[in-house]
C-alpha positions in Angstrom: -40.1 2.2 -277.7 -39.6 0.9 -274.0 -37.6 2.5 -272.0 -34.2 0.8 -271.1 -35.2 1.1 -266.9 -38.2 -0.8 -267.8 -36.7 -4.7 -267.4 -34.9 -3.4 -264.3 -38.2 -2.1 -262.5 -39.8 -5.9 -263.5 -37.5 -7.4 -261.6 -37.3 -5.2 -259.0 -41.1 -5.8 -258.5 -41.0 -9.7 -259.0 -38.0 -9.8 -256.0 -39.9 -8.0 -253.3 -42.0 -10.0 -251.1 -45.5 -10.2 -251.5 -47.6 -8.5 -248.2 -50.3 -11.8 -247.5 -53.5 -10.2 -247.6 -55.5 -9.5 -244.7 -58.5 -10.8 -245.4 -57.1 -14.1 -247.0 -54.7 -14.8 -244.3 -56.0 -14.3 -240.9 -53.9 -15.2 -238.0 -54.9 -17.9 -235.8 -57.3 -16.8 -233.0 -55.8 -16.7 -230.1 -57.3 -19.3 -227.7 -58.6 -18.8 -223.9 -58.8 -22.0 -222.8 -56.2 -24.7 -222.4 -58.5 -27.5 -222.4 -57.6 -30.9 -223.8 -61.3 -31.2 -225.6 -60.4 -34.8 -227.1 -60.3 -35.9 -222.9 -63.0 -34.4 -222.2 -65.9 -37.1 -220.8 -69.2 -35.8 -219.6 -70.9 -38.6 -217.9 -73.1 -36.6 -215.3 -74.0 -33.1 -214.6 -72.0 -32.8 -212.2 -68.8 -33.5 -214.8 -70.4 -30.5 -216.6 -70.5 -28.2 -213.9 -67.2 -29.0 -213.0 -65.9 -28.3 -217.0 -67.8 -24.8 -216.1 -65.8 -24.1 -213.5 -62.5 -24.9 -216.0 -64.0 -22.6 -218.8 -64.8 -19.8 -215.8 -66.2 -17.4 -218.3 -66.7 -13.6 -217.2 -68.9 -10.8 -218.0 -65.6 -9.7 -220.4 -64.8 -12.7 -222.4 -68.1 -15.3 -222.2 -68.8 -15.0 -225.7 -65.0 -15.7 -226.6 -65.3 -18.9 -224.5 -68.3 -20.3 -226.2 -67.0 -20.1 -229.6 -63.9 -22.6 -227.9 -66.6 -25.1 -226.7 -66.7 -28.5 -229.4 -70.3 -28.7 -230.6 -70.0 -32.3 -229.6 -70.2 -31.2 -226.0 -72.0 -28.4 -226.2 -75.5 -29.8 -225.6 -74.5 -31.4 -222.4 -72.7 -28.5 -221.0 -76.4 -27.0 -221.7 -78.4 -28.8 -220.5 -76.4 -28.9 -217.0 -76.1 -25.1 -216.5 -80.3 -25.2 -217.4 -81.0 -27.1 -214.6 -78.5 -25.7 -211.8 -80.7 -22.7 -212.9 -80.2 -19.0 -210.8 -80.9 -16.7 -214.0 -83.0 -13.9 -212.3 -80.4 -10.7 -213.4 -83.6 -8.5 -212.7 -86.3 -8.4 -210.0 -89.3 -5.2 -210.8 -88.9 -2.5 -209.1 -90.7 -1.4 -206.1 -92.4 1.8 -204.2 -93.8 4.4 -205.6 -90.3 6.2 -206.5 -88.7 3.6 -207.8 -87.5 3.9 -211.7 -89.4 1.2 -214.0 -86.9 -0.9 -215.8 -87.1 -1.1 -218.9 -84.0 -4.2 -220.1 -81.9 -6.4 -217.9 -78.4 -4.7 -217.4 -75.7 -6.4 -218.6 -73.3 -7.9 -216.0 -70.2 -6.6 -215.0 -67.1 -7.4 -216.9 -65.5 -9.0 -213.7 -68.9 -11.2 -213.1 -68.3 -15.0 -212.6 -70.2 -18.2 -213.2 -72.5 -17.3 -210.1 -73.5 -13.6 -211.5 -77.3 -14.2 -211.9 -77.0 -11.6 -214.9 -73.7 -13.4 -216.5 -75.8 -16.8 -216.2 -78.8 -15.1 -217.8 -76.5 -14.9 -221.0 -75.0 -18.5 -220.7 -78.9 -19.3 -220.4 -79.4 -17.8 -223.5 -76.6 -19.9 -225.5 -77.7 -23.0 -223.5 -81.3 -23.4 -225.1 -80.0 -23.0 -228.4 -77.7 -25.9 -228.0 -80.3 -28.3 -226.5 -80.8 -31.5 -228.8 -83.5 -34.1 -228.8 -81.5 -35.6 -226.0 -81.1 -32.9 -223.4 -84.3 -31.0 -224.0 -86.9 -33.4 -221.9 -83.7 -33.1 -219.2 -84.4 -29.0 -219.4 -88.4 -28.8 -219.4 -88.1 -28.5 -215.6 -85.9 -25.6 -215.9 -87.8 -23.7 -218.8 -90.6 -23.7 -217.0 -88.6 -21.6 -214.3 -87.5 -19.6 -216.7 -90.7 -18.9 -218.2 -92.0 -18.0 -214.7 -88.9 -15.2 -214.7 -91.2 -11.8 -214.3 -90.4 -8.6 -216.3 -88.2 -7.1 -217.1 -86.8 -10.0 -218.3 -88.3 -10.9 -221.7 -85.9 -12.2 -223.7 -85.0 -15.3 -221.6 -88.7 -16.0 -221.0 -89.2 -15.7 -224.9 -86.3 -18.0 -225.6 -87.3 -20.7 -223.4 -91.5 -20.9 -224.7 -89.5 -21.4 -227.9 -87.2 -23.8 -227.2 -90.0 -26.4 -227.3 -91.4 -27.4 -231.3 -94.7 -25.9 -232.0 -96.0 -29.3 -232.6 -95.8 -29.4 -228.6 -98.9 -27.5 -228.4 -99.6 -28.6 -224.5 -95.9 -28.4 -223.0 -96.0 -25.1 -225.1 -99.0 -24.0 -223.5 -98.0 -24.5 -220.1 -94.5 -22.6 -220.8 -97.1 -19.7 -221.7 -99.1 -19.7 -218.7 -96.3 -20.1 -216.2 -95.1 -16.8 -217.9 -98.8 -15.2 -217.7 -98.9 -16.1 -214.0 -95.3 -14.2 -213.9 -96.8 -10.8 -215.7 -95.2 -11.6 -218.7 -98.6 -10.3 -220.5 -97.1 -8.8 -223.5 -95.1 -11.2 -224.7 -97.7 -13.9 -224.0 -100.2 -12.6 -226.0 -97.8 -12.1 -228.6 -96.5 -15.9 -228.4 -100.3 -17.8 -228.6 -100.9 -17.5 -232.3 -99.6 -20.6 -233.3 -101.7 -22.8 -230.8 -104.8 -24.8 -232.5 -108.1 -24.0 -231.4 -108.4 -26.3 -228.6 -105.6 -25.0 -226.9 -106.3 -21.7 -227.5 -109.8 -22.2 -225.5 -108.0 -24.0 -222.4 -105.6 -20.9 -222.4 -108.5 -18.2 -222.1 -110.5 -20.7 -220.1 -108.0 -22.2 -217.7 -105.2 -19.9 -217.6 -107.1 -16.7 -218.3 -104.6 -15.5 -221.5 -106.1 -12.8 -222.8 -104.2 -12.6 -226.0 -105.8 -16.1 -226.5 -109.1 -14.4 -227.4 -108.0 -11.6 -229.7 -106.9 -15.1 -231.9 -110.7 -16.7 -232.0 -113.8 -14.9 -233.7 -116.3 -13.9 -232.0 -118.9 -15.9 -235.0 -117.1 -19.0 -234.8 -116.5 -19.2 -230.7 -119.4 -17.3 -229.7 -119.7 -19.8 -226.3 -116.2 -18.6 -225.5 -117.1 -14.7 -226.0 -119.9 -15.0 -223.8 -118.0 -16.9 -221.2 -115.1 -14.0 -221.0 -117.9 -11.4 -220.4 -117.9 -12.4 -216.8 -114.8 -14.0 -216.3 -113.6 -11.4 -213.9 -109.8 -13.3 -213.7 -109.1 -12.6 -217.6 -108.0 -8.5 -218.4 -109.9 -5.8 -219.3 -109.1 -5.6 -222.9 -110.3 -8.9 -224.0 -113.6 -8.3 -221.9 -114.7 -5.8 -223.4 -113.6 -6.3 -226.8 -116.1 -9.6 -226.0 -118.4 -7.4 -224.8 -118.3 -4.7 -227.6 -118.2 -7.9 -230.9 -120.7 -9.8 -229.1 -123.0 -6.3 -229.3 -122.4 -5.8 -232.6 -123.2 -9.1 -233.9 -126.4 -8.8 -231.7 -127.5 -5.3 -233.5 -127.1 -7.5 -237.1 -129.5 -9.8 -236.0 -131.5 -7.1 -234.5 -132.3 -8.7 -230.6 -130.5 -8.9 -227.6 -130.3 -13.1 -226.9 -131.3 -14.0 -223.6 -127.6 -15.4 -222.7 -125.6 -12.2 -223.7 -128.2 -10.1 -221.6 -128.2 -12.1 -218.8 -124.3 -11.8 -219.1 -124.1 -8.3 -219.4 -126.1 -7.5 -216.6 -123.4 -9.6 -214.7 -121.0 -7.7 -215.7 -122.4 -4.5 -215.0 -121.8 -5.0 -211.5 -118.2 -6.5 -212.4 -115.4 -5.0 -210.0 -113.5 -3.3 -213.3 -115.6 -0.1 -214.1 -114.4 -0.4 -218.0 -116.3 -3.8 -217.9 -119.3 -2.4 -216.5 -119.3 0.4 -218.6 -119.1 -1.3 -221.8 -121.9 -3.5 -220.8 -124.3 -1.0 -219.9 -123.4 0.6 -223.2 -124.1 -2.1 -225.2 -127.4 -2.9 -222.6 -128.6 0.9 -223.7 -128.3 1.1 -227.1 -130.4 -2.7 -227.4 -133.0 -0.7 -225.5 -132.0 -0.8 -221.6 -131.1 2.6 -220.0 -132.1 1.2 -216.6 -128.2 0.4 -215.9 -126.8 4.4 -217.1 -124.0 5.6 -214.9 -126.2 7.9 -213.3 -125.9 9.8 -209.9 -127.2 6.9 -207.0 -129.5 8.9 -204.7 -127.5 8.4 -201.6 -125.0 9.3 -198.9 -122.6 6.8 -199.1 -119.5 7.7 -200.5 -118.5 4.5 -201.4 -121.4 3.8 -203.6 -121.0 7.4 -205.1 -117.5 6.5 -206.3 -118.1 2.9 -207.8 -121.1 5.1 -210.0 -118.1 7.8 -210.5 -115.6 5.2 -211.8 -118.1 3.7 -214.4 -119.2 6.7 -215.7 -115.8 8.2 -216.5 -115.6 4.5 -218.2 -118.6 5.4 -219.9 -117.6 8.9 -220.8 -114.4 7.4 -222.9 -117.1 5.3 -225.0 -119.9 8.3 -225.7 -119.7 10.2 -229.4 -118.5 13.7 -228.8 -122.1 14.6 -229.6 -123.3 12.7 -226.6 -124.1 14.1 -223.3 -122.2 13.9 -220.2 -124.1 12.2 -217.4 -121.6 14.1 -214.9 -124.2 16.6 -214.5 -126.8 14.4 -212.7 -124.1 14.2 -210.0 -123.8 17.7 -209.4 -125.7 21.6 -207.8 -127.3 23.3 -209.8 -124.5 25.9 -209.4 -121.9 24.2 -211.5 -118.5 22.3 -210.3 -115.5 23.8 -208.8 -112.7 22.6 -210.7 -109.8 23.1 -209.3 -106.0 22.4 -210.9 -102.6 22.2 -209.3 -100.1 22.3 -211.7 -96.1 21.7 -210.3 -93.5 23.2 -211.7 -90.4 22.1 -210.1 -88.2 25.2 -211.1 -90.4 27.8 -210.3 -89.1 29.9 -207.3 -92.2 32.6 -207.3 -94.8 32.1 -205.1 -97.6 33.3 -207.9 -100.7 32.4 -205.8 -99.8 32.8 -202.0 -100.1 28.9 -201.1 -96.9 29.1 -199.4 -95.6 26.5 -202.1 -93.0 28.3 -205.6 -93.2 24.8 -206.9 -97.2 24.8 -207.3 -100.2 26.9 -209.0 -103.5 26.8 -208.3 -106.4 27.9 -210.7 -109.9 27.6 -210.4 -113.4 28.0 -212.3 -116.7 27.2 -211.6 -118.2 25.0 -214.9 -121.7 25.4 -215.2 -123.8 22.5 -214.3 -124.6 22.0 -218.1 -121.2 22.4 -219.5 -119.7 19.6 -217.3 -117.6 17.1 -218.2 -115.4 15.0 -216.1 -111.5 16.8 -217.1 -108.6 14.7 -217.8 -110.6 11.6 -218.8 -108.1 9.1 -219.4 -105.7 10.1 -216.6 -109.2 10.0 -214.2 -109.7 6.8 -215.5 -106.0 5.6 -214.4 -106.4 7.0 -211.1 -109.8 5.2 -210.5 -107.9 1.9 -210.2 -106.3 3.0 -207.5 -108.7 5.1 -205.0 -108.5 5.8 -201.1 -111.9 6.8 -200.4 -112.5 9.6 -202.8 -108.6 10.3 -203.1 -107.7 8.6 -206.2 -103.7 8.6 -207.9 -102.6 8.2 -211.2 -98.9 8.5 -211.8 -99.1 12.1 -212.6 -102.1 13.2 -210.3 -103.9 13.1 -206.9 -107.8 13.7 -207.9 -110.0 14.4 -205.0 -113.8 14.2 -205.5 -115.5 16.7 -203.0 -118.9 15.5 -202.2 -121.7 17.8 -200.6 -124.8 17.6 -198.7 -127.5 18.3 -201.5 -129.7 20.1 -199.2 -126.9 22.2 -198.0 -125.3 23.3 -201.5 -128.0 25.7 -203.2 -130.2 28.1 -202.2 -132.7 29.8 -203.4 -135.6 28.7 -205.0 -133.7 25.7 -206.4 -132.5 24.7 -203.3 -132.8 20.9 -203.1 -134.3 20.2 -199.6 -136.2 16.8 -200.8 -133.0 15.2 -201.3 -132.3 15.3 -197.8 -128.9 14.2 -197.0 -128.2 12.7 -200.2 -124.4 13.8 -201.6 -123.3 16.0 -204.5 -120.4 16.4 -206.0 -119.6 19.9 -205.3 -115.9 20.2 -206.3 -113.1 18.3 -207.9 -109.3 18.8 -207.4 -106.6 18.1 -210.5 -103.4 18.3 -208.8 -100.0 17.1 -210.2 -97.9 14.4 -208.0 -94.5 16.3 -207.6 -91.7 14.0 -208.8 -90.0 11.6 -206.0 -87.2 13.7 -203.8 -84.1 12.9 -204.5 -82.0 10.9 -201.5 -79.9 13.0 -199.8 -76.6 13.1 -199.9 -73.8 12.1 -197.4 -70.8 14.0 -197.3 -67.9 11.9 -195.7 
């Protein structure tokens, strides 16, 4: 049976007011701008820059603006901040102890309309609301946006895609104006949908290197041969030309006369990873003549070209290969010495008058050798002062010797007359950059 306070809690329930629910009944957003939209009339860009000026966004409310702007008008408020352009937030880094950056920061939440790195983000909006009216207005300024150089990415990206695919040609010269900036990554990464002929002008004309990763090596064999000695394009895609081009030459079982004559170009190519893929490929069709073999000479110069490729050529031999490195040296080994820096050491282990650093060495016997560190000696080839070379972790010096004056004995080697050895080679780590000081005021 009910109970008699039933009917009375009904009612009670039926006059209290109902609470609207959130999530059905939203309160208006509250609105930035007082703009009249309905008497707005953009007849020139200079009406648009002026309705910039009115919507004054900042680093702390931008995006709130934007939602505010009539689609209507969106497109030529676009199009006009595109081509008054200054988008560069970011400019690379420079000197050696400068930190690499990796994104664009964000701007400041009091930035204004002339904050490069605020107008970076109104760029960003802008390309998506270009139409089919404004966007041949714009191609002028995505083309400086494309040649924007790391780290921006993302504004570089969003441009090469504002234009349709179909564009293969505009689209193609969006990509090299961002190759030209160093935008290498993200180019190689945006030629895939270009057709076949475009993808030949890019690795022909504007050197992409991405661009050849795309083609095979069966079907654009021309093009293959063609990067071999193209000394403008990257390593990667050279050798990869160089290393497909072998292998389809080992199924057929003969070197052709145009890939020889085009490896034996690139032997002598200025990047020692080119030459020492070619001479790889040149010896195992049956031509050791090219081998990164110790040059019987005194010049130093010529002694560290011959070093370069073979530590190139070193990174390509089987581990049951052996080094060349010991035609380079005595027949009483190499001194290897390693410098290691520890930057919270306080004990001065080995008496150099330094607590940061340690030094170790060992002699390697002559046939033991191997050059140490491969990779990292590889990175610090590209950048060599005579025979001081630098990677970004260490200073390698290669010590080279008077042959005639390095053994003695019986082996002593007095018919090589003033020809070099290298006797010794230091590992030594690049202590990290010194902090600036600081100024007490």
């Amino acid at each position: 049976m009910p109970s008699a306070s039933a009917p009375a809690a009904a009612r009670s329930a039926a006059a209290a007011p109902l609470v609207p629910d959130p999530d059905l009944h939203r309160p208006p957003p509250v609105r930035l701008l007082d703009i009249d939209w309905a008497t707005i009339n953009l007849t020139s860009d200079a009406d648009a820059l002026a309705l910039w000026e009115r919507i004054a966004p900042t680093g702390a409310d931008w995006d709130d603006k934007l939602q505010e702007i009539p689609p209507v008008l969106a497109p030529r408020l676009a199009g006009a901040l595109l081509r008054a352009g200054n988008f560069t937030c970011a400019k690379p880094p420079t000197g050696d102890c400068s930190k690499p950056l990796y994104e664009v920061p964000a701007p400041a939440d009091t930035a204004g309309l002339a904050d490069p790195c605020l107008r970076r983000l109104l760029a960003l909006w802008s390309i998506n609301q270009l139409d089919d009216d404004e966007l041949p207005g714009a191609w002028t300024s995505l083309l400086a946006i494309a040649a924007i150089p790391p780290p921006e990415s993302q504004l570089v990206d969003a441009a090469i895609h504002a234009l349709p695919e179909a564009d293969q040609s505009a689209r193609l010269d969006l990509l090299a104006a961002a190759w030209r900036a160093g935008q290498h990554d993200l180019v190689d990464a945006s030629v895939g949908p270009l057709d076949e002929a475009h993808l030949i002008e890019a690795i022909r004309r504007y050197h992409i290197g991405g661009a050849l990763e795309v083609l095979s090596v069966e079907a654009h064999r021309a093009v293959y041969i063609a990067a071999v000695t193209d000394d403008a394009l990257p390593t990667r895609p050279r050798t990869m030309a160089i290393t497909e081009l072998g292998a389809l030459a080992a199924l057929d079982g003969k070197l052709p006369a145009d890939l020889r004559a085009a490896l034996m170009t690139a032997v002598a190519s200025k990047d020692c990873s080119v030459a020492a893929a070619a001479v790889r490929v040149l010896d195992q069709r049956g031509d050791p003549r090219f081998l990164p073999q110790r040059p019987r000479t005194s010049n130093v110069g010529s002694l560290m070209r011959a070093m370069c490729v073979l530590a190139s050529y070193e990174a390509l031999q089987r581990s049951d290969e052996a080094s060349l490195l010991p035609s380079y040296l005595p027949a009483r080994g190499l001194a290897r010495i390693t410098i290691t820096y520890d930057p919270l050491s306080d004990v001065d282990s080995d008496g150099d008058g330094d607590p940061h650093t340690t030094r170790t060495e060992e002699l390697v016997p002559r046939g033991d050798a191997v050059l140490p560190e491969l990779d990292d000696v590889i990175r610090a080839m590209l950048h060599c002062t005579g025979a001081i070379c630098t990677s970004d972790d260490r200073e390698i010096r290669f010590v080279w010797a008077r042959a005639d004056l390095l053994d003695t004995g019986p082996q002593r080697r007095r018919s090589f007359g003033g020809e070099l050895l290298l006797s010794r080679i230091e590992l030594a780590d690049r202590p990290p950059c010194a902090a600036p000081p600081v100024v007490k005021r």
